[in-house]
N, C-alpha and C positions, 0 to 999 in steps of 0.2 A: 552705655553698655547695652540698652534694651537696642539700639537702632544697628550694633555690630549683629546682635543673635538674629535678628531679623532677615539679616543680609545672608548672615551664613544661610539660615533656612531657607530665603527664596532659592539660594543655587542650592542649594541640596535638594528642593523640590524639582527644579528643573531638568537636576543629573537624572536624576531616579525618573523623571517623564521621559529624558532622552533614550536611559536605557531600557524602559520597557518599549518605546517607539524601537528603537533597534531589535529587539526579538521577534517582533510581530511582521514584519518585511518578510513578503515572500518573493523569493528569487525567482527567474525565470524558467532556471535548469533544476530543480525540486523533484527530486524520486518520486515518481508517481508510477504506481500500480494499476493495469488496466488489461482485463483481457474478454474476450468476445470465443461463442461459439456458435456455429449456422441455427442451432434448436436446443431450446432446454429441456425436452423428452425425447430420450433414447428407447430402443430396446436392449432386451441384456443382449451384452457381447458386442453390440454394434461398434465401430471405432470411432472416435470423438475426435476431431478436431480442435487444439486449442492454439488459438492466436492472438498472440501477444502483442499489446498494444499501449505497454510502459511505456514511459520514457524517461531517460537520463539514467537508467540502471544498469548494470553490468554485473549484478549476479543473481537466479533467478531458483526459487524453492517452491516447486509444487505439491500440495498435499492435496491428497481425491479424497479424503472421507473413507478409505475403506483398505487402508493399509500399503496402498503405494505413494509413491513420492516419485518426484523428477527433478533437478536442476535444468533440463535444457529451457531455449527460448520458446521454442513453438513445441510443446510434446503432444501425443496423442496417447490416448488411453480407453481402456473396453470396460465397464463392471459386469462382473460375473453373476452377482445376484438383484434383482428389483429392488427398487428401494429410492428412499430420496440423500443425496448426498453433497454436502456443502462442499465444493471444491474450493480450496482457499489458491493464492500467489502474492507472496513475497518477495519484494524486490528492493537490493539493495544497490547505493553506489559506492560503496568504502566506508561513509560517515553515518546519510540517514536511511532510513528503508519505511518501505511503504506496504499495504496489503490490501487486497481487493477477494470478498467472498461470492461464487456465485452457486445457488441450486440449478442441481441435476437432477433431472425424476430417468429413472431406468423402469421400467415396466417388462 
């Protein structure tokens, strides 16, 4: 009896290694959020370039810190007052989603 419980336990041990090795795999095509701007200090008003540089995502949520938002790929945007502002992008692909925050100083 003790040499059956034994056995069942090694493979239960082994499922339960398998199945955490299976969660921890990362894929190649993985939502990854990623974006770039030419300078992190504006002036107010100035218009901002944002370029998008996800990949594997296909839909895309911008928050500027200061009450606008965008879904385009590449949007552009101005602040109207100085200040420092954490522009976030969220990107998803159907299942997972990703996000990437960058500071903006406006002066």
């Amino acid at each position: 009896m003790k040499i059956i419980t034994k056995i069942i336990l090694t493979l239960g041990t082994m499922l339960i290694l398998f199945a955490v090795q299976s969660c921890i795999i990362i894929k190649d095509d993985d939502v990854y959020a990623d974006f770039s701007t030419e300078k992190t200090i504006y002036a107010v008003g100035e218009i901002i370039y944002f370029e998008n540089l996800s990949e594997h995502a296909d839909e895309f949520h911008w928050d500027f810190d200061d009450g606008y938002n965008s879904t385009l790929r590449n949007p552009k945007h101005s602040f109207s007052s100085p200040g420092t502002y954490y522009v976030e992008l969220r990107v998803y692909d159907g299942a997972y989603s990703d996000r990437k925050k960058q500071k903006i100083i406006i002066e």
